[in-house]
C-alpha positions as CSV (number, residue, x, y, z in Angstrom):
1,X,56.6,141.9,87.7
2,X,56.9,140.7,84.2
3,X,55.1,142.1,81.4
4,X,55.5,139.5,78.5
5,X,52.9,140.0,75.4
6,X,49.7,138.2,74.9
7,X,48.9,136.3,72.3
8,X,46.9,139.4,71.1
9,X,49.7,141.1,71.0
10,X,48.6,143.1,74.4
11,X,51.1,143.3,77.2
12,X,50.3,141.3,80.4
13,X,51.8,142.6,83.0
14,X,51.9,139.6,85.9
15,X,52.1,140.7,89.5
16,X,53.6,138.3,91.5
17,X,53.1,137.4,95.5
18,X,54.5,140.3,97.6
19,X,54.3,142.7,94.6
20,X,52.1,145.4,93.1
21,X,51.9,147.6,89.8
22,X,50.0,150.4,88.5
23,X,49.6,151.0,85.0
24,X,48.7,154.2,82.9
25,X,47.6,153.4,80.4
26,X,44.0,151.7,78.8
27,X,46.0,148.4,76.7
28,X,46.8,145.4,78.2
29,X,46.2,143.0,80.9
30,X,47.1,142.6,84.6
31,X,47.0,139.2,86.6
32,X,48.1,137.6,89.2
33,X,47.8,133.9,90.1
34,X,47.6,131.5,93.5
35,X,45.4,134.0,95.3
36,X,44.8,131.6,98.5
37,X,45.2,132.8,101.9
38,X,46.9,136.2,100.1
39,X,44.6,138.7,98.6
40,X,44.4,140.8,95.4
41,X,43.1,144.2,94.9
42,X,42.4,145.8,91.8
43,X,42.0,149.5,91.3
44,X,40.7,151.4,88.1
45,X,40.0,155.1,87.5
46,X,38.7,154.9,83.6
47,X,39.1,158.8,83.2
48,X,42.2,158.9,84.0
49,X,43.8,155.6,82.2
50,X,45.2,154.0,85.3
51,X,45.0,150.7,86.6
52,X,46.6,148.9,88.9
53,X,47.0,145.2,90.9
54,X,48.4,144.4,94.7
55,X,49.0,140.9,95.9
56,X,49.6,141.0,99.3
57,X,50.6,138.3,101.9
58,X,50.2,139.0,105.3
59,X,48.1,141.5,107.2
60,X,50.9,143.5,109.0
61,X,54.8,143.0,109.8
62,X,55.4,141.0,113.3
63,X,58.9,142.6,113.4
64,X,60.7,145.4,112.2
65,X,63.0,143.5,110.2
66,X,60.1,142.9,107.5
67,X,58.8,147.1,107.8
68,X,61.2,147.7,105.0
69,X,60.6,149.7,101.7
70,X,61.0,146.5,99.6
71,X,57.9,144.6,101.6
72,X,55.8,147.2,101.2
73,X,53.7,145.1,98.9
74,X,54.1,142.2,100.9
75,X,51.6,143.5,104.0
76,X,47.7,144.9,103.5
77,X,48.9,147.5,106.3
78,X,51.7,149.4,103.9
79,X,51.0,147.7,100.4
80,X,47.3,148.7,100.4
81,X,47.7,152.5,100.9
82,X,50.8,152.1,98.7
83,X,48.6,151.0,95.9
84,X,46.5,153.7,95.9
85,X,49.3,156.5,96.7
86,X,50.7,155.2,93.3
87,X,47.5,155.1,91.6
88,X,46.7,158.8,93.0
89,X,50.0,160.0,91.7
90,X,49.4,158.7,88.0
91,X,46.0,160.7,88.2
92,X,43.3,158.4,89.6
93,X,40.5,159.6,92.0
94,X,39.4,158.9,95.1
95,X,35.3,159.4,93.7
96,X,35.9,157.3,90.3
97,X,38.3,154.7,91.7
98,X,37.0,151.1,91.3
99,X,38.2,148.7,93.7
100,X,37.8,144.7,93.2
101,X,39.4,142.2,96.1
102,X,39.5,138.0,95.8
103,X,41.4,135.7,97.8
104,X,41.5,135.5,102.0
105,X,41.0,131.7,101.1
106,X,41.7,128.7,104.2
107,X,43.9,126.3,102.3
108,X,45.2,124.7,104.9
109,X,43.0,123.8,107.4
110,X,39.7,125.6,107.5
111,X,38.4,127.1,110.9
112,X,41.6,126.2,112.3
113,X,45.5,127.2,113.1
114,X,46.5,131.0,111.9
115,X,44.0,132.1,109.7
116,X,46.1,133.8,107.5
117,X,43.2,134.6,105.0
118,X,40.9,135.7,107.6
119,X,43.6,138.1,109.1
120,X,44.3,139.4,105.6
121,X,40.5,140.2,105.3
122,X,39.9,141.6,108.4
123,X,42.7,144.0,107.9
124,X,41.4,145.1,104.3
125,X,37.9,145.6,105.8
126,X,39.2,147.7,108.5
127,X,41.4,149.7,106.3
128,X,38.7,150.3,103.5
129,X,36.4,151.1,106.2
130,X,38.9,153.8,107.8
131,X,39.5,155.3,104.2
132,X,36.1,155.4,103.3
133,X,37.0,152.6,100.1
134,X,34.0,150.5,98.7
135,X,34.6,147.4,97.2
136,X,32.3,147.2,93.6
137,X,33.1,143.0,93.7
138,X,34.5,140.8,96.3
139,X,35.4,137.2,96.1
140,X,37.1,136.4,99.5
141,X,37.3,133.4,102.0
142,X,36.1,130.4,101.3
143,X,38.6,127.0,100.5
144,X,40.1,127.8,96.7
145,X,42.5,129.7,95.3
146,X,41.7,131.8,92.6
147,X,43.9,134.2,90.1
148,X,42.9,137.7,89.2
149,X,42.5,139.6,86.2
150,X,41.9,143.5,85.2
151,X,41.7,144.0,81.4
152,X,43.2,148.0,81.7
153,X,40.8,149.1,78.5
154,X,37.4,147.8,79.9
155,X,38.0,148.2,83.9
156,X,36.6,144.3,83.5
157,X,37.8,142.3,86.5
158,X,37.9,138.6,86.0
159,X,38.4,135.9,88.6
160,X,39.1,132.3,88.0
161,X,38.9,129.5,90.1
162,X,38.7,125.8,89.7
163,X,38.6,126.0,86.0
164,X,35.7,128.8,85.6
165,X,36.0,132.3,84.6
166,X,33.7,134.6,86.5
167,X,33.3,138.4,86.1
168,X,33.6,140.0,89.3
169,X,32.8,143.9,87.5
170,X,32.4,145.4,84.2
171,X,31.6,148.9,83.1
């Protein structure tokens, strides 16, 4: 994750493929980009100051080799519940949480071969559902990548995708 300042003079801190942050904090920005098949998830509690951003791959390890500490981030099965164990340590809350998700995207070959995006939703779905976790704005599936912003003052999340902003929630 790099955090390299705006033109603005706010920090952006950029969370890369397989990676996650959570800030506290209500100044600055956090992205990440090429949200195709992978999937983003924002979280923001505005009481408490924290926000944070996962960009995960893959819905769950096929082997042991990958169920290490370091690719936590990299799987919706560990980096998901990660996000918001670090988010609930910095003082966020379950009730005020706000949770945005884009991506899930068939690049390749829609309706055909792995369905990596599919399988990346299907496993957010069914762990939101098992945690009792709405989603206030969802842009998933479809054939486009998109990149993923959450301004850390507002709670704003913005998506873009194929040269057009969009906002996916705001306070």
């Amino acid at each position: 994750m790099s955090t390299p300042k705006a033109a603005t003079g706010d920090v952006v801190h950029t969370v890369g493929i397989a990676e996650l942050a959570v800030i506290s904090g209500k100044q600055g920005t956090v992205i990440t980009h090429a949200l195709g098949s992978c999937i983003g998830i924002t979280v923001f509690d505005a009481v408490a100051g924290v926000g944070g951003q996962l960009h995960f791959m893959l819905d769950q390890p096929r082997s042991q080799e990958h169920k290490s500490e370091k690719a936590d981030a990299m799987f919706a099965s560990t980096g998901i519940p990660e996000l918001f164990r670090q988010a609930y340590a910095k003082g966020a809350k379950k009730e005020r949480i706000i949770v945005c998700a884009a991506g899930g995207a068939d690049l390749l070959n829609p309706g055909a071969g792995m369905q990596i995006g599919r399988r990346n939703l299907l496993m957010m779905q069914r762990l939101f559902w098992k945690n009792g976790i709405a989603l206030v704005g969802e842009r998933t599936g479809g054939g486009v990548a998109r990149t993923m912003r959450l301004d850390l003052e507002t709670g704003q999340v913005t998506i873009s995708a194929a040269g057009k902003d969009e906002i996916l929630w705001i306070a």
